[in-house]
C-alpha positions in Angstrom: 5.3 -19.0 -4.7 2.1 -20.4 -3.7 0.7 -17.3 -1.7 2.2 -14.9 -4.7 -0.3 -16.6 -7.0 -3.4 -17.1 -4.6 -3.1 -13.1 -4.5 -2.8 -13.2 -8.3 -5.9 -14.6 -8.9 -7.6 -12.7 -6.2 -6.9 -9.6 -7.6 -6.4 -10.0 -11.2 -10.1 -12.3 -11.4 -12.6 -11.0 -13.9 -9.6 -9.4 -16.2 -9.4 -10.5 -20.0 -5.4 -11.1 -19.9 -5.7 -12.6 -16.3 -3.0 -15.6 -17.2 -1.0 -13.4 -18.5 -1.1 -10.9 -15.7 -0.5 -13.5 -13.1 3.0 -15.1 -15.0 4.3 -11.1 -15.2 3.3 -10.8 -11.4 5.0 -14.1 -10.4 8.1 -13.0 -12.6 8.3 -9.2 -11.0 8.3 -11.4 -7.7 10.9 -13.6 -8.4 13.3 -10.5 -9.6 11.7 -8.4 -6.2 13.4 -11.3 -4.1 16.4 -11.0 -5.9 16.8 -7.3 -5.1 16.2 -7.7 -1.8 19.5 -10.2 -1.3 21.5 -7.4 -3.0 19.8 -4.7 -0.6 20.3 -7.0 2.2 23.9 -6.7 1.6 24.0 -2.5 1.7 22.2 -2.4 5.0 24.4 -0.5 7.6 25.8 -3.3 10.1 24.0 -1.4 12.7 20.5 -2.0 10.8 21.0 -5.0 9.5 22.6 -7.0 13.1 21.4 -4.0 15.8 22.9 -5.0 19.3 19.6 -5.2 22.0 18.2 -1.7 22.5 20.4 -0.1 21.0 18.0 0.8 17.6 15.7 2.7 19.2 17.0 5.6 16.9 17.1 3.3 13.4 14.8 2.7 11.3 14.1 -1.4 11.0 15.4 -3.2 7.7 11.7 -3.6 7.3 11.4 0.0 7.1 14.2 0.5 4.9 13.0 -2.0 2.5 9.6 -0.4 2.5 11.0 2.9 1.7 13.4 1.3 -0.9 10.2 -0.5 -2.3 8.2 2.8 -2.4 11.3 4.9 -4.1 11.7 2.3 -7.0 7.7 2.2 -7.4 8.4 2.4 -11.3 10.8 -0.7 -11.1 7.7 -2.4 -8.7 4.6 -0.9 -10.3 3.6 -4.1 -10.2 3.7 -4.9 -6.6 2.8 -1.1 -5.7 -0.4 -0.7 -7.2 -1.7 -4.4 -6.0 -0.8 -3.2 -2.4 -2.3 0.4 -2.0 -5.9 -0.7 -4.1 
């Protein structure tokens, strides 16, 4: 929780509401970790546990959480715009 807040204050310095803007942040992450247990669990066994070399045609779970991430940007608007400016 820590880092979430150092990056909080990094990029939310300067703003009038910054408090404010840091407690939503910190609340969006705790809800963002909560998702991912529930995605965890829909991850193809194959993804999730691969058996050694045999992914090479998968995407990671790292990638499917990134692409899950980017396809709900509206539900992580929050986390999406700190990351890509």
């Amino acid at each position: 929780m820590a880092e979430v807040e150092i990056l909080a204050d990094h990029f939310y310095k300067g703003l009038q509401n910054k408090d404010g803007k840091k407690e939503e942040l910190i609340c969006k992450w705790n809800k963002f970790k909560y998702n991912l247990l529930d995605l965890q669990k829909e991850l193809p066994q194959e993804i999730a546990r691969p058996k050694a070399g045999d992914n090479l045609g998968h995407k990671t779970p790292t990638e499917l959480t990134l692409e899950h991430l980017m396809q709900m940007s509206s539900t992580y608007q929050t986390f999406v715009h700190v990351w890509l400016s």
